[in-house]
C-alpha positions in Angstrom: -32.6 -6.3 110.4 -36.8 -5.9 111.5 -38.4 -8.3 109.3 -42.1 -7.7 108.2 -45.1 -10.6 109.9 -47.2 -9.8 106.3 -43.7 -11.0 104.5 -42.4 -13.6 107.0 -45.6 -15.6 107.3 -46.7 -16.7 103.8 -42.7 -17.6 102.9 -42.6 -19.8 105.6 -45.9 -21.3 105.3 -44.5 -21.9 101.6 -41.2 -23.6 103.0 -43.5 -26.1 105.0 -46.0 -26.8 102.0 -42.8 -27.2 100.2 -41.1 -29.9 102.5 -44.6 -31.8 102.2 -44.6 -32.1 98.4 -40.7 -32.9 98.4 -42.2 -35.5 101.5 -45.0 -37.0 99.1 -43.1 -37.5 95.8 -40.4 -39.4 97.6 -42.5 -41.4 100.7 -40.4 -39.8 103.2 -42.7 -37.9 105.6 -41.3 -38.6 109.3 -38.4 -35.7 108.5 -40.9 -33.2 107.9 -43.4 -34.5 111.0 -39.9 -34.6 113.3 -39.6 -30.6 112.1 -42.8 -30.0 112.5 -43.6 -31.4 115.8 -39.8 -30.1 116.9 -41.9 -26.5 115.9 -44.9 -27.0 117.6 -43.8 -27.8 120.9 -40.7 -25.6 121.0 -43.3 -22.2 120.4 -45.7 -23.6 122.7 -42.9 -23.5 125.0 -42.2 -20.3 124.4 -45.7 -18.6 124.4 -46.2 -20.3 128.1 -46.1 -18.4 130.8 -45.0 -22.1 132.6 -41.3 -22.8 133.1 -42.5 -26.5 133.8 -44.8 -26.9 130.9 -45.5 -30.5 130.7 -48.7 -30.4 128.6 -48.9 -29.9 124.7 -51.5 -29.4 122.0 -50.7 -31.1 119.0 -52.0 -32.3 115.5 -53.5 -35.8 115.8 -51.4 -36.5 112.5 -48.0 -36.4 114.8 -48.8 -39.2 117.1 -46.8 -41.8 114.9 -44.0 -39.3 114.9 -44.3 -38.3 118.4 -45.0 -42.2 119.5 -41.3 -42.9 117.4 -39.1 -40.8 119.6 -41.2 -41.5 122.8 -39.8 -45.1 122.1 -36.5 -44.4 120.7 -36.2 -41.9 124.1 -38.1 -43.8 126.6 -40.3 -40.8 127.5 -43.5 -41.2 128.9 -46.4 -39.5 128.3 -50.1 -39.7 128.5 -53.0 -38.7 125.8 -56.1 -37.6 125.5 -58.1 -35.8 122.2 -58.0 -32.2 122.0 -61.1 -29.6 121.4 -61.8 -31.9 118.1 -60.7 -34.9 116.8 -57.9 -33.3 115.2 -55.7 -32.8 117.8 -54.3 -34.8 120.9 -53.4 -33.2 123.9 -50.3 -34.7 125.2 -49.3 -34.4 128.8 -45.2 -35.7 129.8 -44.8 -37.7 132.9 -42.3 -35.3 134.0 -39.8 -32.9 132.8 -37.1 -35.4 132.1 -39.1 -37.0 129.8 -40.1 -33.8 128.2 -36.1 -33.0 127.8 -35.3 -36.5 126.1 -37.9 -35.1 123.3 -36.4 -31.8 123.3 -32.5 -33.8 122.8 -34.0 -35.2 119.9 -35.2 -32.4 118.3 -32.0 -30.2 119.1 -30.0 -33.1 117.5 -32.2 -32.8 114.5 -31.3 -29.3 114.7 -27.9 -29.8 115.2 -27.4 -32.5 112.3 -28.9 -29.9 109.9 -31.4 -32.7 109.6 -34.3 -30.2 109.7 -36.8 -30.8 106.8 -37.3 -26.9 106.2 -35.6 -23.8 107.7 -36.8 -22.6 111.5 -38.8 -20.0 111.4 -37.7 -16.4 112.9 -40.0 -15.7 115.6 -38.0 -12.7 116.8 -38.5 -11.1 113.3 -34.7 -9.8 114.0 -35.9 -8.1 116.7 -35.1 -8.5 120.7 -38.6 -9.2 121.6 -40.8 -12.1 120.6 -43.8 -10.6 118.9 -46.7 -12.5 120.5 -49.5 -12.5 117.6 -47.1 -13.4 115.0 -45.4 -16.4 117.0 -49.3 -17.5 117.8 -50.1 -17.1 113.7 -46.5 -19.0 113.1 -48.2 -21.9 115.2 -51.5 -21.7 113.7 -50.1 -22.0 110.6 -47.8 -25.0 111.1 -50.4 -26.8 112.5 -52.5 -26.2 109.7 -50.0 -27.2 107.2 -49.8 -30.6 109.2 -53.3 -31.1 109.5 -53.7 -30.4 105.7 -51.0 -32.3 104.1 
């Protein structure tokens, strides 16, 4: 069923804002950074025209979280700040350190350990539609960089 961007958006947008109060009341924020990052670099997978994407824009509030799995997977990566001083641009060594991130994340997935519902980027349709995906990411990263 073709799902509305106008609808999609501000529900999902909600769902994230949500999973950051829930985050708040009870201390526990790394679930909803995990999902968040998981998001982030997953769709700027997809929007890349690169099938060996190695390089990733991402809030500066994720480095902990992003930092945490680098350890936990022994990836390697370099940083550097992005545009402003709100955002790192993170570059992987090489691809299999980008896949030990991307294991994590599909576990996460896996586990139902996700800390708010993925959002539809095909809008139950067979092709991505481009602007909405870009506003999805937009928006995610503004609910990280706000919360």
């Amino acid at each position: 069923m073709k799902k509305i961007p106008e609808v999609e958006k501000p529900k999902f947008f909600n769902a994230i804002y949500q999973a950051y109060c829930r985050a708040e009341s009870t201390g526990l924020v790394a679930p909803v950074n995990f999902t968040a990052l998981a998001d982030i670099i997953q769709i700027q997978i997809l929007l890349s025209q690169q099938s060996n994407l190695l390089c990733f824009e991402i809030p500066k509030r994720l480095q902990r979280t992003l930092i945490d799995i680098s350890h936990s997977t022994k990836s390697e990566y370099s940083t550097k700040f992005g545009a402003d001083s709100d955002t790192l641009i993170i570059e992987f060594e090489n691809k299999s350190s980008l896949d030990n991130v991307i294991q994590i994340f599909e576990m996460i997935r896996t586990q139902n350990k996700r800390a708010y519902d993925a959002p539809d980027l095909y809008l139950g349709e067979a092709e991505l539609n481009l602007d909405y995906v870009r506003d999805v990411l937009r928006g995610i990263i503004l609910q990280v960089e706000t919360a």
